[in-house]
TORKOL-4160 file (C-alpha; in steps of 0.2 Angstrom, whole numbers, padded with zeros to 4 digits, m for minus):
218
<pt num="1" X="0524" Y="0576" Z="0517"/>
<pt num="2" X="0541" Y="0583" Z="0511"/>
<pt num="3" X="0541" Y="0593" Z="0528"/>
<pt num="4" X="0534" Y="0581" Z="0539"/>
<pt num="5" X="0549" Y="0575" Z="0546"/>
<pt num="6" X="0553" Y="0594" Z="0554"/>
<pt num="7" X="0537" Y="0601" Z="0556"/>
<pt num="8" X="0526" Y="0588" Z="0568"/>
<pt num="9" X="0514" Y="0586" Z="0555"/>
<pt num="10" X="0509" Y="0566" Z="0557"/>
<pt num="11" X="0502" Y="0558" Z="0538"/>
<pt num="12" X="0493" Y="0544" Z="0537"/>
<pt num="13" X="0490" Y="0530" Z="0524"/>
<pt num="14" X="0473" Y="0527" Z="0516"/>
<pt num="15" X="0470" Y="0515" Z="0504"/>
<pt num="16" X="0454" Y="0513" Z="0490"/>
<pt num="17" X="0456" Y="0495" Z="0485"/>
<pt num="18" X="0436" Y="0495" Z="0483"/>
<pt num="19" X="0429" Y="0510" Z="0473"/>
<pt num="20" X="0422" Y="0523" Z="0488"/>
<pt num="21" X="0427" Y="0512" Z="0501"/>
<pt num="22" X="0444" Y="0519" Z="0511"/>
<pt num="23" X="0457" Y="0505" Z="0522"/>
<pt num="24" X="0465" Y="0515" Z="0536"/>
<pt num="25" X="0483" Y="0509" Z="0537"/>
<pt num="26" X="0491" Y="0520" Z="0550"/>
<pt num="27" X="0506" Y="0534" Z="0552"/>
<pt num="28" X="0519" Y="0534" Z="0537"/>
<pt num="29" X="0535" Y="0541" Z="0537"/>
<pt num="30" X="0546" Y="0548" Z="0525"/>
<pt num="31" X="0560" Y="0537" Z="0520"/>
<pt num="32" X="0571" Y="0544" Z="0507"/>
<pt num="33" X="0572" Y="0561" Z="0495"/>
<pt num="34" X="0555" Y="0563" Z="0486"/>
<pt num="35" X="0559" Y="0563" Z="0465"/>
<pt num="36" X="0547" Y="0564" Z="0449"/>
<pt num="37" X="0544" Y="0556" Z="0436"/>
<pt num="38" X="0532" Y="0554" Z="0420"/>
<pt num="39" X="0518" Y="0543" Z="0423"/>
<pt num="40" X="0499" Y="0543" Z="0415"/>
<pt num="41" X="0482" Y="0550" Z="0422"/>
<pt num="42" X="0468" Y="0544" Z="0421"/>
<pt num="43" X="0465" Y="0552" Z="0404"/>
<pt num="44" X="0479" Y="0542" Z="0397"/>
<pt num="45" X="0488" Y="0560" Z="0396"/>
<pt num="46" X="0508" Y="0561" Z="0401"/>
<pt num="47" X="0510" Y="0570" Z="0418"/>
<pt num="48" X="0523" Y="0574" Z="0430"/>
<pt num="49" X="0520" Y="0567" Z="0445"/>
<pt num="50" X="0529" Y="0569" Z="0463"/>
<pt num="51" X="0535" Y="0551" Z="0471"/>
<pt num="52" X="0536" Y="0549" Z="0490"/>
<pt num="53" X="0545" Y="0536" Z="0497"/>
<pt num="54" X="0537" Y="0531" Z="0511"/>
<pt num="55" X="0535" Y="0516" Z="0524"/>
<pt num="56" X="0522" Y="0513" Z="0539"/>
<pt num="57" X="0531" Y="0518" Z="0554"/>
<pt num="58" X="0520" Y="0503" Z="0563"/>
<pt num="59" X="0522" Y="0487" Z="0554"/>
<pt num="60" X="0505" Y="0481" Z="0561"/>
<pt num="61" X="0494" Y="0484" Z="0546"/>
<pt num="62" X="0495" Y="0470" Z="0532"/>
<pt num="63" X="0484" Y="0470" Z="0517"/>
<pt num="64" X="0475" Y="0453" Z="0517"/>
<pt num="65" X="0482" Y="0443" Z="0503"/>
<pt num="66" X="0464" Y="0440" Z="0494"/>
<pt num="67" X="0462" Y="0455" Z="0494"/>
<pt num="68" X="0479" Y="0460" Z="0484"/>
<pt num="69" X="0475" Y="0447" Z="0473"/>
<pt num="70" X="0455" Y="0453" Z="0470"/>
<pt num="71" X="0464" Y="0469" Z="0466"/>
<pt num="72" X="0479" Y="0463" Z="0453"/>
<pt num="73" X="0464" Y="0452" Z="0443"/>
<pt num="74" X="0454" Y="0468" Z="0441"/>
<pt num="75" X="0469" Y="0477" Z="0433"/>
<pt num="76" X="0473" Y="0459" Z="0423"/>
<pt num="77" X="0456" Y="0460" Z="0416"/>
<pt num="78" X="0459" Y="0478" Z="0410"/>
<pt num="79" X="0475" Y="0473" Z="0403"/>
<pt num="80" X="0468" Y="0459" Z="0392"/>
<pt num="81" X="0454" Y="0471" Z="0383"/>
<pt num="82" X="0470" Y="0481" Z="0375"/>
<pt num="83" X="0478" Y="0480" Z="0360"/>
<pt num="84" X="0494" Y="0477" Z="0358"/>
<pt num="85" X="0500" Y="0497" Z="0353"/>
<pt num="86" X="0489" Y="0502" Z="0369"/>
<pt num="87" X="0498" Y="0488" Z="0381"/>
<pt num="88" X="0516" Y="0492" Z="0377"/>
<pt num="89" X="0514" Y="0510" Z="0378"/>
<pt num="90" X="0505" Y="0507" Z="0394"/>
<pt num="91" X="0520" Y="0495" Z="0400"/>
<pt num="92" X="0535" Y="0507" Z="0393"/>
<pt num="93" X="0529" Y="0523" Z="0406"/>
<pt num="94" X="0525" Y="0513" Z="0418"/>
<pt num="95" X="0537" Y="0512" Z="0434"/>
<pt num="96" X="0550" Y="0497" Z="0432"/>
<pt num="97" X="0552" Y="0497" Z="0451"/>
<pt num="98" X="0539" Y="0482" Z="0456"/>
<pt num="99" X="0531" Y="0488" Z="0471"/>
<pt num="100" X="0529" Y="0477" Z="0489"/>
<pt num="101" X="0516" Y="0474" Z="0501"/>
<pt num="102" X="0516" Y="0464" Z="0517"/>
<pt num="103" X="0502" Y="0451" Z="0519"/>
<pt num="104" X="0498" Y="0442" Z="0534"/>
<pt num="105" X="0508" Y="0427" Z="0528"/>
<pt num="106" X="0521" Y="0435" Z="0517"/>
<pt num="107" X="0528" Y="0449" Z="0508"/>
<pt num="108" X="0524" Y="0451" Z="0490"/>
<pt num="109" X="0528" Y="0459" Z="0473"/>
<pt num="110" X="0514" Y="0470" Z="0464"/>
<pt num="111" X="0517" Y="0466" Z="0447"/>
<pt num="112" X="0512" Y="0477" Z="0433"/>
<pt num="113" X="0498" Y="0468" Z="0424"/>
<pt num="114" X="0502" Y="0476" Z="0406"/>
<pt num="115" X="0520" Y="0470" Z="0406"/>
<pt num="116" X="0511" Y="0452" Z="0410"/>
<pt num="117" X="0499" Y="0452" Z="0397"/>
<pt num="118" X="0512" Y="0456" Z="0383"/>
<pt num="119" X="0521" Y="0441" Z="0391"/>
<pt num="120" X="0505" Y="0431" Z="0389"/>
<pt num="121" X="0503" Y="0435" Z="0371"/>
<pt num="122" X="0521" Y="0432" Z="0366"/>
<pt num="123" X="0522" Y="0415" Z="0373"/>
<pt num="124" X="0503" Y="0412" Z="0363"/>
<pt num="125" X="0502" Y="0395" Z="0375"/>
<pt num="126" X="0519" Y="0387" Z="0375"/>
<pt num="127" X="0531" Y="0388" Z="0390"/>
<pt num="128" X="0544" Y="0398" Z="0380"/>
<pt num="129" X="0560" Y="0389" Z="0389"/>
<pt num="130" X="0554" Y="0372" Z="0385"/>
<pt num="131" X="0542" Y="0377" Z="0372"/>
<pt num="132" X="0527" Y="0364" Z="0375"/>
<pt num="133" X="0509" Y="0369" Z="0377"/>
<pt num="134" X="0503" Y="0375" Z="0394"/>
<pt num="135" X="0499" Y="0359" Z="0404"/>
<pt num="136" X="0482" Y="0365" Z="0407"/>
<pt num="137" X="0467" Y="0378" Z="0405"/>
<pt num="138" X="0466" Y="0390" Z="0421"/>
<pt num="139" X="0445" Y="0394" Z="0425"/>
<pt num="140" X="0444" Y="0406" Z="0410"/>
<pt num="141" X="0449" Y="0392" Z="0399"/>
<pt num="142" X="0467" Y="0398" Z="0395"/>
<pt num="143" X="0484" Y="0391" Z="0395"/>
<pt num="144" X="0488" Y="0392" Z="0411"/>
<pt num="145" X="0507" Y="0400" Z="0412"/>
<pt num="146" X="0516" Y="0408" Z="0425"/>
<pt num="147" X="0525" Y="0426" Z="0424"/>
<pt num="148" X="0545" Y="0425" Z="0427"/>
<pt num="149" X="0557" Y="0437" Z="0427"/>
<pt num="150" X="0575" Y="0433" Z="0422"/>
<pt num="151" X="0581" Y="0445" Z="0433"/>
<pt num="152" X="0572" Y="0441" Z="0448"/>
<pt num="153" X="0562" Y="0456" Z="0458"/>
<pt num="154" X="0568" Y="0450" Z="0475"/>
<pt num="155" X="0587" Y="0454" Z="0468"/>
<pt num="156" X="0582" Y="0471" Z="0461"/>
<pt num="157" X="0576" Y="0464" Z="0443"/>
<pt num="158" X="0563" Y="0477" Z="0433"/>
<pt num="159" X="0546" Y="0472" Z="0430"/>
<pt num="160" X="0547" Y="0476" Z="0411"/>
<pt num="161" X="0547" Y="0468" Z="0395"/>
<pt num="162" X="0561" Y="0466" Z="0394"/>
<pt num="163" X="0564" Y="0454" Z="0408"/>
<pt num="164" X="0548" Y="0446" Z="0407"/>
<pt num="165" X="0546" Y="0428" Z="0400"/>
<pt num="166" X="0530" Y="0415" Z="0401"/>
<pt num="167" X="0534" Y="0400" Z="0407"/>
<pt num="168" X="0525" Y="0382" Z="0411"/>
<pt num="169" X="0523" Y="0379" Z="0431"/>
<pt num="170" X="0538" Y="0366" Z="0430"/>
<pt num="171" X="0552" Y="0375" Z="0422"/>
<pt num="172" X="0544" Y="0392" Z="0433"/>
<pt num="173" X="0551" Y="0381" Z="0445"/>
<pt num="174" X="0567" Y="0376" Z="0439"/>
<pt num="175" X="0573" Y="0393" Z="0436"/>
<pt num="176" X="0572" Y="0398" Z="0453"/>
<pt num="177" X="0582" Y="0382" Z="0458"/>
<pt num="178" X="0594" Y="0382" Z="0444"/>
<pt num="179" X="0593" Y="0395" Z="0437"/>
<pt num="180" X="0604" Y="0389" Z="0422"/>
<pt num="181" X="0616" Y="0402" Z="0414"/>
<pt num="182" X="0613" Y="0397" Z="0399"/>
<pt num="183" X="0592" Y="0397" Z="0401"/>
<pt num="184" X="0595" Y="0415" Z="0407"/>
<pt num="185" X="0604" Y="0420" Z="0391"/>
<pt num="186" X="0591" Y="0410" Z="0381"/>
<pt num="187" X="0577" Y="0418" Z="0390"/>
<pt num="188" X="0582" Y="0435" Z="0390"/>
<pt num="189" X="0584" Y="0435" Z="0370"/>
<pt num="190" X="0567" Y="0429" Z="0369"/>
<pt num="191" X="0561" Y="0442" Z="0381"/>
<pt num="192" X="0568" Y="0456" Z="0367"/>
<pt num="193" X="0557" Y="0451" Z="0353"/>
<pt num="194" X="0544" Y="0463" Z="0350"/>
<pt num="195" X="0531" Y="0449" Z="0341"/>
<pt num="196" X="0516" Y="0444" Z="0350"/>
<pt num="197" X="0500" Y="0439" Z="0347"/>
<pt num="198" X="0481" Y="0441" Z="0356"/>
<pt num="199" X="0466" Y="0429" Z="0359"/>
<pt num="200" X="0476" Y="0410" Z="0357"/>
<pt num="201" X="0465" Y="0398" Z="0364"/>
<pt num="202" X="0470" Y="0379" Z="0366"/>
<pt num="203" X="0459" Y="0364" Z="0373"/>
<pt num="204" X="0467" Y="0356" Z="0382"/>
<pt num="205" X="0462" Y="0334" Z="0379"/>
<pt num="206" X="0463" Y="0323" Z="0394"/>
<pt num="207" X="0462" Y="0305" Z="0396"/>
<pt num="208" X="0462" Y="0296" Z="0414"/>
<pt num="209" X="0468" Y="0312" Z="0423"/>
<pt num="210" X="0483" Y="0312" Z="0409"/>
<pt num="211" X="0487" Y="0325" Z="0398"/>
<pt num="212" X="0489" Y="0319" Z="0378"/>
<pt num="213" X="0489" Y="0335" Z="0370"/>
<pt num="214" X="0485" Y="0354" Z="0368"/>
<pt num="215" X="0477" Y="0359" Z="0352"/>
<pt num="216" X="0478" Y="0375" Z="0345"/>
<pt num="217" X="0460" Y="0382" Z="0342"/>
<pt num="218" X="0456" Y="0396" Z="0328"/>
């Protein structure tokens, strides 16, 4: 690959997003200087690793968008199974550079699913701008909340603890339309504190469509 550029040698991209089952992508070409850095196996064991940046040198090949997202739950699921020690060690050596993917509708950010389960755990169900109870259950029967970051990742933000906050669809929204100084100084302090719990589960009590109020269950 370092080569490929002066010796002929075409590479091309194949992709395992189901287990033995390989996605032809087409010819890559090398972009910028390869570099390393220390990422884990498999094992869970600290190794050196060689990066590559890369791109498709025909933009015709886009992942379909179901299956990015069949993908990211898998990994979601693994996150949730961790404690929190196992989680933030996972999150700290992971690469804070988000990757992207083009769909056939849009370009997205992979986002590293342990840096969203500690976010998860530190909200424990409340929107941690506005600090009310998630507005519903998502189909696992859990507050439903949605994964900002302060910085965002469009504008070269990290996909970190550090940067990552749990927020209630409504104020998601209004910090990508206001994105208020003052809720970005708030939300970043939050974002530094190291306390977060596992396993909150709240029902959620509905009248006539209307929400009255999110209880806490032990």
């Amino acid at each position: 690959m370092n080569e490929s550029h002066s010796n002929n040698v075409k590479v091309f991209l194949f992709e395992v997003f189901k287990e033995k089952e390989y996605t032809f992508g087409g010819e890559i070409i090398l972009i910028d200087q390869p570099y390393q850095e220390q990422q884990l196996d498999m094992n869970g064991s600290m190794r050196k690793v060689w990066i590559f940046p890369v791109k498709l040198k025909e933009h015709s090949w886009h992942v379909p968008y179901e299956v990015i997202e069949e993908v990211e739950e898998k990994k979601d699921k693994k996150a949730k199974k961790l404690s929190n020690e196992e989680l933030e060690k996972k999150a700290k050596l992971s690469s804070n550079k988000p990757s992207r993917r083009n769909t056939l509708s849009a370009s997205v950010f992979i986002r590293n699913s342990y840096v969203k389960e500690i976010a998860h755990r530190k909200a424990n169900g409340q929107c941690q701008l506005c600090k009310q109870y998630a507005p519903f259950q998502d189909k696992h029967g859990k507050p439903f909340l949605e994964i900002h970051h302060i910085d965002w990742l469009s504008s070269g933000g990290q996909d970190s603890i550090e940067n990552a906050v749990a927020l209630c669809p409504n104020c998601h929204r209004k910090m990508h339309i206001v994105n208020d100084y003052s809720n970005v100084v708030e939300l970043k302090q939050i974002a530094s504190v190291r306390s977060y719990k596992q396993g909150l589960v709240v029902r959620v009590i509905y009248q006539s469509g209307r929400r009255l109020a999110c209880v806490p269950l032990k």
